[in-house]
gemmi code that builds the backbone of each chain (N, CA, C; Angstrom):
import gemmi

chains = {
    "A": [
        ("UNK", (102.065, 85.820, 122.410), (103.220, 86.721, 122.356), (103.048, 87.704, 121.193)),
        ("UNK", (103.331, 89.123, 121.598), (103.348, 90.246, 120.124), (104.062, 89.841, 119.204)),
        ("UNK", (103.662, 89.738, 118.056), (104.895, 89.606, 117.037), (106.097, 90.775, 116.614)),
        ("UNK", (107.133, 90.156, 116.880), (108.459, 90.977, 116.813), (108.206, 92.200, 115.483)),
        ("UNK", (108.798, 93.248, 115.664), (108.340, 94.224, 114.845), (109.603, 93.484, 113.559)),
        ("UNK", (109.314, 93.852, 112.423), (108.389, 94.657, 111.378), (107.155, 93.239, 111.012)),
        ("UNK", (107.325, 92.121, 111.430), (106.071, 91.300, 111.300), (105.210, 91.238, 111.715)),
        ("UNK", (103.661, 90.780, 111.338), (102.875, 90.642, 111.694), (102.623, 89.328, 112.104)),
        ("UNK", (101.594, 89.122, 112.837), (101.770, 87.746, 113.435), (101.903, 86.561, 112.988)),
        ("UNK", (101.401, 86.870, 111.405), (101.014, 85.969, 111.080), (101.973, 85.470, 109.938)),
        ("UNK", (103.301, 86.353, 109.604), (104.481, 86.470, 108.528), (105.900, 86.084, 109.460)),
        ("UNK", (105.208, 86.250, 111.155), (106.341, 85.960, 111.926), (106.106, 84.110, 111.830)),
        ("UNK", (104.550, 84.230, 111.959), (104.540, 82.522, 112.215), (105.069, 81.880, 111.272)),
        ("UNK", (104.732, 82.304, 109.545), (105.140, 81.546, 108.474), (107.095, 81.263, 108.587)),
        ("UNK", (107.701, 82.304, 108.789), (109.089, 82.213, 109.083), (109.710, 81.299, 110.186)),
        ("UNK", (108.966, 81.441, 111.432), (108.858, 80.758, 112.212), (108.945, 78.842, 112.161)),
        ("UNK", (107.760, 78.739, 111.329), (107.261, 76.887, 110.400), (108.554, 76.673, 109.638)),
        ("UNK", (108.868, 77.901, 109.235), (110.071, 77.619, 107.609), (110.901, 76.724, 108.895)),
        ("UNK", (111.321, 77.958, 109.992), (112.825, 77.162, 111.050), (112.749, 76.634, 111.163)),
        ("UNK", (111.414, 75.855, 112.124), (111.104, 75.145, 112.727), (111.314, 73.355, 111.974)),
        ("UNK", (110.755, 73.663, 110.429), (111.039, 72.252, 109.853), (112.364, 72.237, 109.445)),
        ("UNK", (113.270, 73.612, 109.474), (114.501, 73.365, 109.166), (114.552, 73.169, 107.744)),
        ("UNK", (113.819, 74.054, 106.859), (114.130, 74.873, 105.954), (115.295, 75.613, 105.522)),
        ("UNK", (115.883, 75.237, 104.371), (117.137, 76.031, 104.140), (116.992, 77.546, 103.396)),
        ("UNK", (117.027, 78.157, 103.804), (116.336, 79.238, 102.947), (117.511, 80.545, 103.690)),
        ("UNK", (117.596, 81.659, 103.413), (118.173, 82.868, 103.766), (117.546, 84.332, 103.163)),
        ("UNK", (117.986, 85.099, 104.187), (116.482, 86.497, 103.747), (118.007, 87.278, 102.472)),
        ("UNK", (117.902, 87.923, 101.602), (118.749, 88.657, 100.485), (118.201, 90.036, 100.510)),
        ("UNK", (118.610, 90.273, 98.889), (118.413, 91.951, 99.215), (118.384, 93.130, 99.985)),
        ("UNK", (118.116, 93.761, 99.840), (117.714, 95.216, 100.296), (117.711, 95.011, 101.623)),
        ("UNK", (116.371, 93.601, 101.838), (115.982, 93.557, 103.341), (117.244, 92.907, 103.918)),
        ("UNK", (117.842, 92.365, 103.615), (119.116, 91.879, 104.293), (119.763, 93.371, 104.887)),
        ("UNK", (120.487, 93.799, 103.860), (121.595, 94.849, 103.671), (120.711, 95.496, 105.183)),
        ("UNK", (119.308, 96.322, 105.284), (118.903, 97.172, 106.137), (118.725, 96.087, 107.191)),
        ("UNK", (118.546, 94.990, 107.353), (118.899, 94.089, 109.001), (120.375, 94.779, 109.174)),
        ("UNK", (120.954, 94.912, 108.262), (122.498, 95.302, 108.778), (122.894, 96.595, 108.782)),
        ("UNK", (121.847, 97.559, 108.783), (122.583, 98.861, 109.129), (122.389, 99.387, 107.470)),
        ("UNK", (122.007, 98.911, 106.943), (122.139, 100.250, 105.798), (120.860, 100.751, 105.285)),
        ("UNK", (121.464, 102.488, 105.176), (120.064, 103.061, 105.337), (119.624, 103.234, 103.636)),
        ("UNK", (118.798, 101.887, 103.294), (118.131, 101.635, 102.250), (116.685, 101.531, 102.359)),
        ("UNK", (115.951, 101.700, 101.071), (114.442, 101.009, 101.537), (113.955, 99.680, 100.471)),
        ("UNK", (112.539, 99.461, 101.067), (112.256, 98.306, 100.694), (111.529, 97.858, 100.500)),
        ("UNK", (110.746, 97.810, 99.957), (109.395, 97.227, 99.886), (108.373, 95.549, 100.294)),
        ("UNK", (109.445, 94.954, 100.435), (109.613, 93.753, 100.600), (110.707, 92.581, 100.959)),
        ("UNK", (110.474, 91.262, 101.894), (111.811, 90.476, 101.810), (111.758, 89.635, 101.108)),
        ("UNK", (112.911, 89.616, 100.668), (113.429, 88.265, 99.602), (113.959, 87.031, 100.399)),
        ("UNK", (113.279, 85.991, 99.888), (113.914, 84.736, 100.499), (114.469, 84.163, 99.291)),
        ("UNK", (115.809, 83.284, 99.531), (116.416, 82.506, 98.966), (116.735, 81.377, 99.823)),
        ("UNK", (115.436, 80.199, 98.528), (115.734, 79.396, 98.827), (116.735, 78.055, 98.519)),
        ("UNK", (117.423, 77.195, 99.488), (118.143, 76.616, 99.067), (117.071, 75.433, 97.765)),
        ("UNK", (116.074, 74.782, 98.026), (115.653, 73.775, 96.822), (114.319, 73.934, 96.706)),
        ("UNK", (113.654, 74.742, 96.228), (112.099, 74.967, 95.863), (111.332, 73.662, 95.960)),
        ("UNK", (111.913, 72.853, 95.637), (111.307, 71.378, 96.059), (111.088, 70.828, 97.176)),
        ("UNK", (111.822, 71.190, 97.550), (111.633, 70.787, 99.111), (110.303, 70.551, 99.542)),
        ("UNK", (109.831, 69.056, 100.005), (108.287, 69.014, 100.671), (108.413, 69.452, 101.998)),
        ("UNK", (109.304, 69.915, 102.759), (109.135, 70.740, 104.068), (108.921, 71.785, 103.593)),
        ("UNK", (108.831, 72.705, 102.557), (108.078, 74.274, 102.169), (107.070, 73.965, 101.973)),
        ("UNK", (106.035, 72.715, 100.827), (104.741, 72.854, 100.983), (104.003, 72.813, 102.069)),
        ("UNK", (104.919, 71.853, 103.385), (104.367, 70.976, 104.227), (104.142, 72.697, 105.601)),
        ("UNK", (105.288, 73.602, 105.383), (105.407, 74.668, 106.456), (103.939, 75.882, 105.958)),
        ("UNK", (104.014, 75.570, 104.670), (103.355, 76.670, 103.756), (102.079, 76.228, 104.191)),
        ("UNK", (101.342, 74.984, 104.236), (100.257, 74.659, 104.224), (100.027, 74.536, 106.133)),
        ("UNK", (100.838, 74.339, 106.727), (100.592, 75.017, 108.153), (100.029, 76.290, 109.023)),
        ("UNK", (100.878, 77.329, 107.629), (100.002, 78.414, 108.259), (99.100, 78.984, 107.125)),
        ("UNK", (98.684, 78.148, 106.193), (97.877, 78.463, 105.402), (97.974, 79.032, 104.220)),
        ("UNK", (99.480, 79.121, 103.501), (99.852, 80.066, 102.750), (100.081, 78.517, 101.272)),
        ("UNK", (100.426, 79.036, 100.725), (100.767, 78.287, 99.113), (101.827, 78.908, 98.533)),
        ("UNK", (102.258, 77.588, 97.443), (103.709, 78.192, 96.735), (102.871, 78.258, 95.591)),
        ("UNK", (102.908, 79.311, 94.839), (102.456, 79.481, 93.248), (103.756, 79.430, 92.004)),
        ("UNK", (103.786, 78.380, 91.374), (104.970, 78.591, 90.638), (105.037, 79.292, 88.912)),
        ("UNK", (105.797, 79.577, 88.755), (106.032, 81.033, 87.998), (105.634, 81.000, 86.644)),
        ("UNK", (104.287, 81.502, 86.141), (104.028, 81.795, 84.928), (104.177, 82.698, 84.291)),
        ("UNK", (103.452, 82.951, 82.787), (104.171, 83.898, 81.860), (104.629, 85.142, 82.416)),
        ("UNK", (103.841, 85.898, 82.743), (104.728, 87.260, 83.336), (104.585, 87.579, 84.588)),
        ("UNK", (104.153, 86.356, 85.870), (104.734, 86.182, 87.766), (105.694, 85.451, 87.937)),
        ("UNK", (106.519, 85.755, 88.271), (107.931, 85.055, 89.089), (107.101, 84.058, 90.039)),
        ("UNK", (107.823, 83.341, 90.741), (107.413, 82.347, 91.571), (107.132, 83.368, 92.638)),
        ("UNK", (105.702, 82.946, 93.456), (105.499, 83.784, 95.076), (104.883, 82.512, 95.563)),
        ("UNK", (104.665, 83.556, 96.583), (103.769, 82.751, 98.230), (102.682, 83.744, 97.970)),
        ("UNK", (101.863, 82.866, 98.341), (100.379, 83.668, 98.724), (99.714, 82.837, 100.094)),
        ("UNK", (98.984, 83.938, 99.832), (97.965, 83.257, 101.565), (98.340, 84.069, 102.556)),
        ("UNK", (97.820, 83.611, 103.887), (97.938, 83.912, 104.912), (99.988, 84.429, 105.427)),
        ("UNK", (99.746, 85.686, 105.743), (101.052, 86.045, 106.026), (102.090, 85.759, 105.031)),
        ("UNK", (102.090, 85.647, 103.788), (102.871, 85.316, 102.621), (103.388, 86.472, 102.345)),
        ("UNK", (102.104, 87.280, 101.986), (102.304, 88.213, 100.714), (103.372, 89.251, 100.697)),
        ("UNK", (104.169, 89.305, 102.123), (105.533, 90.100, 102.547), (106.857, 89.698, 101.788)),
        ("UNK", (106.832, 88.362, 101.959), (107.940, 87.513, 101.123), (107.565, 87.685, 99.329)),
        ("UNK", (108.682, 87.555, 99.042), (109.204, 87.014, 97.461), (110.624, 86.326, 97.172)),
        ("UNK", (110.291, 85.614, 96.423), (110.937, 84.289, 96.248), (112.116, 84.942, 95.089)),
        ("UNK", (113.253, 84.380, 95.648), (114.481, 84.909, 94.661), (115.015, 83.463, 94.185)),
        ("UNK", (114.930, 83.549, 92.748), (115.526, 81.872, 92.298), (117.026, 82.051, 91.932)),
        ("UNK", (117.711, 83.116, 91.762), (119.034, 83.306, 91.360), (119.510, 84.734, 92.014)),
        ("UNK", (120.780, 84.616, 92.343), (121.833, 85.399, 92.833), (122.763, 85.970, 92.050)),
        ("UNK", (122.605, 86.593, 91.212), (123.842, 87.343, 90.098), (125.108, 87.351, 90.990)),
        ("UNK", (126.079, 86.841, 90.413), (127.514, 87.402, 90.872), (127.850, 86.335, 91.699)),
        ("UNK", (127.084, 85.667, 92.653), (127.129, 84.970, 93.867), (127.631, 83.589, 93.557)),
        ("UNK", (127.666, 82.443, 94.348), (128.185, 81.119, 94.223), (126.644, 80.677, 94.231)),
        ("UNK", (126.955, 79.252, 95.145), (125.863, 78.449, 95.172), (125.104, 78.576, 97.129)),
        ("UNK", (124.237, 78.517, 96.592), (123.752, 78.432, 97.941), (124.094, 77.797, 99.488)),
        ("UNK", (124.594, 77.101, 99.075), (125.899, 76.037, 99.846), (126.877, 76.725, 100.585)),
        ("UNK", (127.382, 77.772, 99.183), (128.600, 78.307, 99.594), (128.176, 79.421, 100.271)),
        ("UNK", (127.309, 79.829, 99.767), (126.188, 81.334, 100.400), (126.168, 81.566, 101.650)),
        ("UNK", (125.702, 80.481, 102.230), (125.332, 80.734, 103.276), (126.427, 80.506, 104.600)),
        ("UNK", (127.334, 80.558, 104.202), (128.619, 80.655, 104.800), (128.840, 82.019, 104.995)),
        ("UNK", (128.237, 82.897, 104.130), (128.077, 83.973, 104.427), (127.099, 85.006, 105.034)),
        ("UNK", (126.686, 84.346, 105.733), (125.278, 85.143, 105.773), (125.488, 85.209, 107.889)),
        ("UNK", (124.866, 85.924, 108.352), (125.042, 86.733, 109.641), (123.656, 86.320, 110.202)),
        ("UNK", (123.564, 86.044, 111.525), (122.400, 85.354, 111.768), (121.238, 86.106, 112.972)),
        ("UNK", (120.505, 86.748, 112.803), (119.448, 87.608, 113.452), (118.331, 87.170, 114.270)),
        ("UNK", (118.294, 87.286, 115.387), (117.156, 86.698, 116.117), (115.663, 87.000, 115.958)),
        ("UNK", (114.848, 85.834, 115.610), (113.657, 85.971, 115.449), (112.799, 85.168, 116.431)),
        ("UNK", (112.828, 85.829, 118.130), (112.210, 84.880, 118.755), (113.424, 84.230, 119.576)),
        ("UNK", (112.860, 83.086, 119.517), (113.878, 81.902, 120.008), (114.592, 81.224, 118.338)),
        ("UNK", (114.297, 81.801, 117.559), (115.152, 80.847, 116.551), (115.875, 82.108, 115.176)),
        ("UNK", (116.945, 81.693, 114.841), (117.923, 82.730, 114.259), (117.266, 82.407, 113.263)),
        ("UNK", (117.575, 83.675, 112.155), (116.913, 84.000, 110.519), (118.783, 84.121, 109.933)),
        ("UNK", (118.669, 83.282, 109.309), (119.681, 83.512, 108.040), (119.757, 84.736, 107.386)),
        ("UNK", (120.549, 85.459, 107.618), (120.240, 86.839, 106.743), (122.300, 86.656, 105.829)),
        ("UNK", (121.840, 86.787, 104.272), (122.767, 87.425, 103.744), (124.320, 88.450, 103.934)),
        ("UNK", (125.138, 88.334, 104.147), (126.275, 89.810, 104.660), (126.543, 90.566, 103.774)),
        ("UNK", (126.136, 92.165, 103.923), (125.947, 93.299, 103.458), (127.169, 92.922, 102.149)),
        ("UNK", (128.406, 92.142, 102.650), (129.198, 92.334, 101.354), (128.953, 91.294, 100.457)),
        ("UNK", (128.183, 90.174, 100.554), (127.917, 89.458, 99.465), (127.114, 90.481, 98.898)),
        ("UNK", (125.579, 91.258, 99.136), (124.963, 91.661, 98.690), (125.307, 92.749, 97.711)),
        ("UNK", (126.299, 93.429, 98.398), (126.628, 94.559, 97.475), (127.596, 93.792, 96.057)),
        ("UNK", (127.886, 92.668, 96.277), (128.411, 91.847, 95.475), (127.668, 91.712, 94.340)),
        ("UNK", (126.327, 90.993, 95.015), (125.361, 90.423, 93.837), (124.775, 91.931, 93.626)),
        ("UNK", (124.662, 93.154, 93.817), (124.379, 94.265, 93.081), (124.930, 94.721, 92.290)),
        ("UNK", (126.040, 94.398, 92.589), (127.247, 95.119, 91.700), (127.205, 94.208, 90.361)),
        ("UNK", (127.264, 93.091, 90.741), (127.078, 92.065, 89.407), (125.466, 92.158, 88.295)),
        ("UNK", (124.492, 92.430, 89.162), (123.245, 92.417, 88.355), (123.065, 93.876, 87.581)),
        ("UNK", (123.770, 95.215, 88.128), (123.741, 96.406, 87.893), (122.548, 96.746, 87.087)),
        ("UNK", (121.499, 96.502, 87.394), (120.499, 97.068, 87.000), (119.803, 98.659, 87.119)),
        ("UNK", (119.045, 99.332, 86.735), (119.318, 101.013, 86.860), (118.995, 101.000, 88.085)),
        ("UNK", (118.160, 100.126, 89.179), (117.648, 100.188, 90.257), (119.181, 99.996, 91.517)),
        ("UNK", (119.477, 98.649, 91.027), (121.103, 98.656, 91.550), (122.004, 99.666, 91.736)),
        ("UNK", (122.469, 100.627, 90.516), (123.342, 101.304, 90.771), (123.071, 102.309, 91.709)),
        ("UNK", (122.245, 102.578, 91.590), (121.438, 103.799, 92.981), (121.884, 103.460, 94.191)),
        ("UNK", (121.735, 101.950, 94.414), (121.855, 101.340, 95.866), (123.126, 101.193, 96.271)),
        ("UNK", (124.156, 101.029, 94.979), (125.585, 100.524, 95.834), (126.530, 101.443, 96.220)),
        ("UNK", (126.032, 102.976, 95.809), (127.218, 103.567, 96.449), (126.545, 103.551, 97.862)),
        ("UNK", (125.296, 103.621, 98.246), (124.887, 103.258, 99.436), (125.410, 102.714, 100.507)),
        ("UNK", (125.040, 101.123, 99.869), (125.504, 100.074, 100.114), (127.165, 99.966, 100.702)),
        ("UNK", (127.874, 100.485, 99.696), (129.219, 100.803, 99.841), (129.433, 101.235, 101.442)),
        ("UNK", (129.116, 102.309, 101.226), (129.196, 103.457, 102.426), (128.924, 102.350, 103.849)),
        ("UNK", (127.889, 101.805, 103.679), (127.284, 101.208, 105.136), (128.280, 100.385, 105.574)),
        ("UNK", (128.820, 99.411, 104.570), (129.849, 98.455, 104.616), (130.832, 99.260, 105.131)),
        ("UNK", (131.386, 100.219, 104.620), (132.760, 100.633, 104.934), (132.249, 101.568, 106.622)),
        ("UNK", (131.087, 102.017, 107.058), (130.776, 102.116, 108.127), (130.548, 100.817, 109.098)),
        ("UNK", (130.323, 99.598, 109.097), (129.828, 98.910, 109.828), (131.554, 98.256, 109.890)),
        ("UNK", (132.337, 97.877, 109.043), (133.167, 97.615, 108.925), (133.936, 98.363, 110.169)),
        ("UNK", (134.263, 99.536, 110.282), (135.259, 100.471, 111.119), (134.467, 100.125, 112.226)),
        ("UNK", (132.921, 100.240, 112.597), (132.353, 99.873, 113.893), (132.957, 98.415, 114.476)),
        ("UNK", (133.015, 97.643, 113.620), (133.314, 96.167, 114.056), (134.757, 96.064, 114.326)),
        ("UNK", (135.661, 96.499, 113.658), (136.988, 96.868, 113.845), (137.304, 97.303, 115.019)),
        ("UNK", (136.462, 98.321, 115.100), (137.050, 99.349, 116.555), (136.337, 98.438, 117.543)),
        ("UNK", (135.346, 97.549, 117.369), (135.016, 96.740, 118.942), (135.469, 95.645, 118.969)),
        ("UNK", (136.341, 95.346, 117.985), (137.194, 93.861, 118.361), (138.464, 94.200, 119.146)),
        ("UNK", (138.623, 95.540, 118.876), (140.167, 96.091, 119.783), (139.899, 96.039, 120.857)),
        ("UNK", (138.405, 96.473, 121.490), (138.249, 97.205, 122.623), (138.220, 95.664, 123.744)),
    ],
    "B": [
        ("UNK", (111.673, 121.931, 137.735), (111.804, 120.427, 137.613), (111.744, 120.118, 136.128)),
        ("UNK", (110.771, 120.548, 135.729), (110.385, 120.393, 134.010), (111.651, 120.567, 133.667)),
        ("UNK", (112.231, 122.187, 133.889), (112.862, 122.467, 133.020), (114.298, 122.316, 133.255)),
        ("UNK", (114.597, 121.361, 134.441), (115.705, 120.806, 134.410), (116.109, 119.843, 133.473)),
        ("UNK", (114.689, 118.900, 134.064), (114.920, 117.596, 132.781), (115.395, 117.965, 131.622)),
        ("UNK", (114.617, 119.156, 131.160), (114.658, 119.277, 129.620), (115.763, 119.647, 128.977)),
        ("UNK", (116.461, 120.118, 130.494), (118.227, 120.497, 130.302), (118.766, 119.345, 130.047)),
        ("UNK", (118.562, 118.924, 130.857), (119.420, 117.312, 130.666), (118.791, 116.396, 129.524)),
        ("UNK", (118.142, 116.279, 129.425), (117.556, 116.176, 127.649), (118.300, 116.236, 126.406)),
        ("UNK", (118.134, 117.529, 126.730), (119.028, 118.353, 125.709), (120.598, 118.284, 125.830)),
        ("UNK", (121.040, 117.965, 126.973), (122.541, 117.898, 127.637), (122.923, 116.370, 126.623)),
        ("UNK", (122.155, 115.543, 127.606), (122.516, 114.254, 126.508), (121.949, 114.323, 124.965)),
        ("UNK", (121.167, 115.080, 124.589), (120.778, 115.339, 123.055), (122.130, 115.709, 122.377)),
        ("UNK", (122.967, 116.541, 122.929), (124.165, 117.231, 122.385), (124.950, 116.187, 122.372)),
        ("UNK", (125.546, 115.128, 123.693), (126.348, 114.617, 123.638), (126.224, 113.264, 122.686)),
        ("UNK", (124.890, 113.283, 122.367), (124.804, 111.967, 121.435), (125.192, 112.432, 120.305)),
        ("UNK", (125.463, 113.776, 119.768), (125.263, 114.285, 118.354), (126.882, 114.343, 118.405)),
        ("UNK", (127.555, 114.668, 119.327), (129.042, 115.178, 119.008), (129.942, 113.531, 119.116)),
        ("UNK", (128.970, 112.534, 119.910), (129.394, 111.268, 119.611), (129.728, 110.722, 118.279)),
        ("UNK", (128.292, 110.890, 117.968), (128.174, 110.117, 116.607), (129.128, 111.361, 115.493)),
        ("UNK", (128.787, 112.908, 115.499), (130.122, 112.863, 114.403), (131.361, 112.600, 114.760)),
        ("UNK", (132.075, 112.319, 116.042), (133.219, 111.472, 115.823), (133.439, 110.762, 115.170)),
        ("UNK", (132.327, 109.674, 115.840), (132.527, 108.641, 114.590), (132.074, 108.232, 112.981)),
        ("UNK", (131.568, 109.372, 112.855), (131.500, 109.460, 111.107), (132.953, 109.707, 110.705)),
        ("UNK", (133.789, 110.815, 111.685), (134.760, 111.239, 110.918), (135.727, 109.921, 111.093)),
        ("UNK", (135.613, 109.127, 112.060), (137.023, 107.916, 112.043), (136.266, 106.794, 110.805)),
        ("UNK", (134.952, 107.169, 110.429), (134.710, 106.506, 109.272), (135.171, 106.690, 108.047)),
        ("UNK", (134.888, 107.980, 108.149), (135.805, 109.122, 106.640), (136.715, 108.818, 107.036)),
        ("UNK", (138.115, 108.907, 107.745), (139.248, 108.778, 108.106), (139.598, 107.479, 107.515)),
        ("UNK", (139.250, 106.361, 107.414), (139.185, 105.602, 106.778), (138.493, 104.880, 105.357)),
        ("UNK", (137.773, 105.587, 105.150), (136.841, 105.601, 103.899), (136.875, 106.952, 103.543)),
        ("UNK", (137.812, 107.775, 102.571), (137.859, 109.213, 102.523), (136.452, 109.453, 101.751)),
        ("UNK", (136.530, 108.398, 100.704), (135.275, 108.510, 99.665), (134.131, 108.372, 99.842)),
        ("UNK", (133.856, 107.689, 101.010), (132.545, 107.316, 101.251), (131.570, 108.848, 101.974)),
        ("UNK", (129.993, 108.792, 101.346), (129.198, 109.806, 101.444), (129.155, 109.758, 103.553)),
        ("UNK", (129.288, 111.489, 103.588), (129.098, 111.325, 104.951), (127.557, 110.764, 105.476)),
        ("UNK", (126.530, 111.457, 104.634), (125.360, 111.249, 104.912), (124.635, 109.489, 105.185)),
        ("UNK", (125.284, 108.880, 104.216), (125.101, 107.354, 103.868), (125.828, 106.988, 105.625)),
        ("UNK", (127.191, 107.424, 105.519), (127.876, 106.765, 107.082), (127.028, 107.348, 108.186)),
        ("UNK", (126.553, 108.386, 108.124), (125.653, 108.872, 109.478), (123.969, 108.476, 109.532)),
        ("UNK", (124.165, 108.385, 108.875), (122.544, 107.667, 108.367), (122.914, 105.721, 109.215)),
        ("UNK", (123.784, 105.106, 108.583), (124.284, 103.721, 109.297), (124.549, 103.819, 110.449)),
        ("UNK", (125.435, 104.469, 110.864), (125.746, 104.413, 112.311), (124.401, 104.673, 113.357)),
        ("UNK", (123.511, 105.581, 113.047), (122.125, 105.675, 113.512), (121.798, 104.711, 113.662)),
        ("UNK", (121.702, 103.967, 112.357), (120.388, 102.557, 112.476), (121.273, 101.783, 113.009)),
        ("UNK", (122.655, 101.519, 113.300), (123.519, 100.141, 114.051), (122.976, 100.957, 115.191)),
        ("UNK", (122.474, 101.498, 115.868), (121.808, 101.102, 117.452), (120.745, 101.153, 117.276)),
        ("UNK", (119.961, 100.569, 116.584), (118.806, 100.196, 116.845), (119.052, 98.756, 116.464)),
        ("UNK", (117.609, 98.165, 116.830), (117.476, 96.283, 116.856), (117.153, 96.156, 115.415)),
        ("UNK", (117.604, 94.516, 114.684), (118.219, 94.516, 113.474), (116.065, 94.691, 112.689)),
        ("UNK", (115.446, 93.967, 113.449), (114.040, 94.199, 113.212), (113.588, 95.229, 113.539)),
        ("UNK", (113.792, 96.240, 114.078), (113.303, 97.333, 113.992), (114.129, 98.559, 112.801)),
        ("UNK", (115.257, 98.470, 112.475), (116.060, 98.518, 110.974), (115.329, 98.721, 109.975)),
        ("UNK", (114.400, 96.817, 110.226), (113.983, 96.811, 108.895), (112.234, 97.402, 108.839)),
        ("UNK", (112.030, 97.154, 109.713), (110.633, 98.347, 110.169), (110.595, 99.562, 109.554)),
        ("UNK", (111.803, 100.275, 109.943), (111.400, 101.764, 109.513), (111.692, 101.549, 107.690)),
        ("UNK", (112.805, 100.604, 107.520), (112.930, 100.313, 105.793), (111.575, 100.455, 105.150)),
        ("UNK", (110.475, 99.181, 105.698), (109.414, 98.903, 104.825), (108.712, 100.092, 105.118)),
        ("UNK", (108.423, 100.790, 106.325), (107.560, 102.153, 106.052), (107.711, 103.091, 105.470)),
        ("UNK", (109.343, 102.634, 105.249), (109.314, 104.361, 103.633), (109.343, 103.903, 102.521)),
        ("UNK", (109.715, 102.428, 102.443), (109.386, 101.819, 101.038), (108.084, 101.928, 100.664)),
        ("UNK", (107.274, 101.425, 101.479), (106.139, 101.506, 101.132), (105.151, 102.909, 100.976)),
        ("UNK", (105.858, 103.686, 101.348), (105.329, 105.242, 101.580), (105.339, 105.557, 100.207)),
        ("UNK", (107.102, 105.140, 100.069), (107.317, 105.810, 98.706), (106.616, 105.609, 97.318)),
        ("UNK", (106.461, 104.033, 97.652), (105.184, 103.470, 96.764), (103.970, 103.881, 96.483)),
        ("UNK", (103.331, 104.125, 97.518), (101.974, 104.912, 97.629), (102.266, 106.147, 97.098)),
        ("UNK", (103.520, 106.857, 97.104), (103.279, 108.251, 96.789), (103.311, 108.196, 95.536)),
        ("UNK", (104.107, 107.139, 94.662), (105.226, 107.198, 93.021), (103.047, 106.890, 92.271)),
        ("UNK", (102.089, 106.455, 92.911), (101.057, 105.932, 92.379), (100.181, 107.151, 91.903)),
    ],
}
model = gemmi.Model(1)
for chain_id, residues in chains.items():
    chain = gemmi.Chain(chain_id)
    for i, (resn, *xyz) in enumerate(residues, 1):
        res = gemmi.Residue()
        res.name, res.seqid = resn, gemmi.SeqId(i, " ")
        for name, pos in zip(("N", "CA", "C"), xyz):
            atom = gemmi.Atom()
            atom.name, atom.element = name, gemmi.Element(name[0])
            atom.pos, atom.b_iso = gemmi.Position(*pos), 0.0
            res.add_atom(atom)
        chain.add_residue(res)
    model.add_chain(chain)
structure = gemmi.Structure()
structure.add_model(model)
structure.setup_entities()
């Protein structure tokens, strides 16, 4: 089967292993917000995961060949290997609750036969608003805008 | 024949454009503050598929990257 666009076959499979063992994890950032309509860019997706420990991540990671590298003096924690190198690993959520509570929020996107946890545009603009970094503020009047557009779209088709 | 199609092309080219600023303006209408460009820019990408969204995201992210180098 082609791999669903924007993955490659081999970043669809790694996501794919994550579901499949039932991995708690959810996609954040940027790449969230643009699954949902907002016209941001990106360079990359962020996963948040619920317990880095977890032996179903080494056990999915080493399936399709990829590794967890954990975070020295000046690399954050990543994935490497095979179909990794798309992902980056987010260990904290400025502004946000707990992952628990998180994902109560999050909107769910088909990948295949199995849904991707994705973040909702208004937690995100949440945790932007809270981290306000110079890169952040750029994004949330953005951000803003999409929300208060997707918002009136969803509104007007619950009437209809 | 060609240049019928291309009428009708263009026929529905128009009617998609006077669609969508409707609904920018019942967006403004409700969001006075919000940038029109940001709301017409969204409403675009809500019809497209949520992976193809993020498709065109990473190709200008990454464009932009290559270019900032």
């Amino acid at each position: 089967m082609a791999a669903p666009l924007p993955f490659s076959e081999s970043e669809r499979r790694l996501l794919q292993v994550l579901l499949k063992r039932k991995v708690r994890f959810m996609v954040v950032g940027l790449s969230a917000a643009t699954l949902q309509g907002a016209p941001v860019v990106t360079q990359d997706v962020d996963l948040w995961f619920e317990n880095l420990g977890d032996p179903k991540i080494s056990r999915a990671l080493q399936e399709v060949g990829a590794a967890y590298v954990p975070p020295s003096n000046f690399n954050p924690p990543m994935l490497a290997g095979a179909g990794a190198e798309l992902f980056d690993i987010v260990l904290r959520m400025d502004g946000l609750g707990t992952f628990a509570g998180e994902i109560k929020n999050c909107v769910e996107i088909s990948l295949g036969r199995q849904k991707l946890k994705v973040l909702s545009l208004e937690r995100i603009l949440a945790s932007k608003i809270a981290a306000n970094r110079a890169k952040d503020k750029l994004t949330i009047p953005v951000l803003r805008d999409a929300l208060a557009a997707t918002q009136t779209v969803k509104r007007r088709a619950k009437r209809k | 024949m060609k240049q019928r199609a291309q009428i009708t092309k263009l026929a529905k080219a128009r009617d998609w454009a006077r669609r969508l600023t409707m609904r920018v303006e019942r967006v403004l209408a409700a969001h006075p503050h919000a940038d029109p460009d940001n709301v017409r820019h969204t409403l675009i990408l809500l019809e497209q598929p949520p992976l193809e969204r993020l498709q065109r995201s990473l190709i200008r992210g990454r464009a932009t990257a290559i270019f900032r180098k």
